[in-house]
C-alpha positions as CSV (number, residue, x, y, z in Angstrom):
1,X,28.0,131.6,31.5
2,X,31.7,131.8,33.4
3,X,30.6,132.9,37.0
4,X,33.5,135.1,36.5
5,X,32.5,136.6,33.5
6,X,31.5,140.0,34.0
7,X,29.1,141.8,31.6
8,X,29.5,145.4,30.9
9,X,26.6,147.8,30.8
10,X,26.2,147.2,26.9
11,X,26.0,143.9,27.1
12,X,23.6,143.7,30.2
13,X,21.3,146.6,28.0
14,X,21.4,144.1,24.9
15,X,20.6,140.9,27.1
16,X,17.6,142.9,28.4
17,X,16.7,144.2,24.9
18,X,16.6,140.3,23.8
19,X,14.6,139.5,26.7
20,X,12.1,141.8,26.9
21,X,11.8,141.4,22.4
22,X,11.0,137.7,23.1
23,X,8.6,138.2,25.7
24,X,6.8,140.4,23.7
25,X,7.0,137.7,20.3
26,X,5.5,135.1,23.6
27,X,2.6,137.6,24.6
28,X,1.8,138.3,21.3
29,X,1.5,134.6,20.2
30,X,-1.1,133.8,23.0
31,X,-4.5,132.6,21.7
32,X,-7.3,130.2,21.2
33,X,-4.7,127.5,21.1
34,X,-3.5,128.1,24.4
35,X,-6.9,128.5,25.6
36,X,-7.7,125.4,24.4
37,X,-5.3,123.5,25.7
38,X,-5.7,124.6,29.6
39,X,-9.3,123.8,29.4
40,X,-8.3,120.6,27.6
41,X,-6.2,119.8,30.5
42,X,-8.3,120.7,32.8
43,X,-11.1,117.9,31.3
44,X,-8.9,115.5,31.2
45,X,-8.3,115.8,34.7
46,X,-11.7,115.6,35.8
47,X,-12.1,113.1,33.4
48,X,-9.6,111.0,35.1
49,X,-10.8,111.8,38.7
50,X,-14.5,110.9,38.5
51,X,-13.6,107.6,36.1
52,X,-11.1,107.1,39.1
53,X,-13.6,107.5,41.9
54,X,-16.0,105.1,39.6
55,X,-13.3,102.3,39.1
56,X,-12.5,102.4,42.8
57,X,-16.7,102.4,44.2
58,X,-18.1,100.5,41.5
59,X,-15.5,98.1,40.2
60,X,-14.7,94.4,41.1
61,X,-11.7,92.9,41.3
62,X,-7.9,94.1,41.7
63,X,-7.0,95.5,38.5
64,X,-10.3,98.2,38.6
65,X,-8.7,99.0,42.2
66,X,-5.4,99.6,40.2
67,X,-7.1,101.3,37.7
68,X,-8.9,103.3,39.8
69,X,-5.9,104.1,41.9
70,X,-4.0,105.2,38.3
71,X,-6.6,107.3,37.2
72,X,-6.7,109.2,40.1
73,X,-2.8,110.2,40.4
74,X,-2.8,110.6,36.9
75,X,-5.8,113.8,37.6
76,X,-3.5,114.7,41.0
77,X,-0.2,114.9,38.4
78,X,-2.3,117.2,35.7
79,X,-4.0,119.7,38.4
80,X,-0.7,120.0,40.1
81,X,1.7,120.1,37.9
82,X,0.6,121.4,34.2
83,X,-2.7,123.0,35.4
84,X,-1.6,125.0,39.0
85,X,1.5,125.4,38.4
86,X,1.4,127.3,35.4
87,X,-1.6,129.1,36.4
88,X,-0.2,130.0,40.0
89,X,2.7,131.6,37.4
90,X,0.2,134.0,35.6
91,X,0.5,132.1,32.1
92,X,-3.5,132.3,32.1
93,X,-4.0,135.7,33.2
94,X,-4.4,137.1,30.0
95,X,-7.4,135.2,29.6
96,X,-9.3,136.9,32.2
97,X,-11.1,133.9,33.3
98,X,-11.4,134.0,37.2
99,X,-11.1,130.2,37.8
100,X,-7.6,130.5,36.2
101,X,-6.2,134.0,38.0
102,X,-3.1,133.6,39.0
103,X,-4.0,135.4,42.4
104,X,-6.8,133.9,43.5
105,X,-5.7,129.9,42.2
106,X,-6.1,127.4,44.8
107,X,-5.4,123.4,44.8
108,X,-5.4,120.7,46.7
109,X,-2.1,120.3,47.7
110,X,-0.1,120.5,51.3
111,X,0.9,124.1,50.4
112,X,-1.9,126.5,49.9
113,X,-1.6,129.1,47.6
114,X,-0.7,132.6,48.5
115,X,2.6,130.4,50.7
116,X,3.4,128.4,46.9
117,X,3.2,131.8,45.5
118,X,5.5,133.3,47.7
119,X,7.9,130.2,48.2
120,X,8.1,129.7,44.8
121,X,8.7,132.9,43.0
122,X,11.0,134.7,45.9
């Protein structure tokens, strides 16, 4: 949009209209699949974290120290970025599970929650 475009009050009604019709299509398309992929997710990154803690205490050699080293910023990059993230957002709320509430989500990250929450979405 032309920062100098101006919409009228019509226009602004309609844009809301469209938005608030394809939140509801979005809320209304939540499910099992969803669910199953933030659980998925969140496996896979504790997968990676405890095979990355193994490669680095039990492994020999350089390339299980690289491995290791991998496999734990690969589980950082998933709990940070496509599991807290989008839980600290809400997108889980609906599933009423309290390990993924929106509210009470915490990580290990420099920022601790409630100040990412309020940073973030201001």
């Amino acid at each position: 949009m032309n920062p100098k475009t101006r919409l009228s009050p019509e226009q602004l009604g309609r844009f809301e209209a469209e938005l608030d019709a394809l939140r509801l299509q979005v809320v209304n398309e939540l499910g099992d699949r969803d669910a199953r992929h933030i659980r998925r997710m969140r496996a896979t990154a504790q997968g990676a974290a405890i095979g990355g803690r193994s490669l680095l205490m039990f492994g020999f050699g350089p390339i299980s120290w690289v491995l290791g080293v991998i496999s734990l910023a690969f589980a950082k990059i998933l709990e940070n970025m496509e599991i807290g993230h989008n839980v600290m957002h809400g997108q889980y709320d609906w599933m009423n599970d309290p390990s993924l509430n929106s509210q009470s989500y915490e990580w290990d990250i420099v920022c601790d929650g409630d100040h990412w929450r309020h940073s973030h979405n201001v």
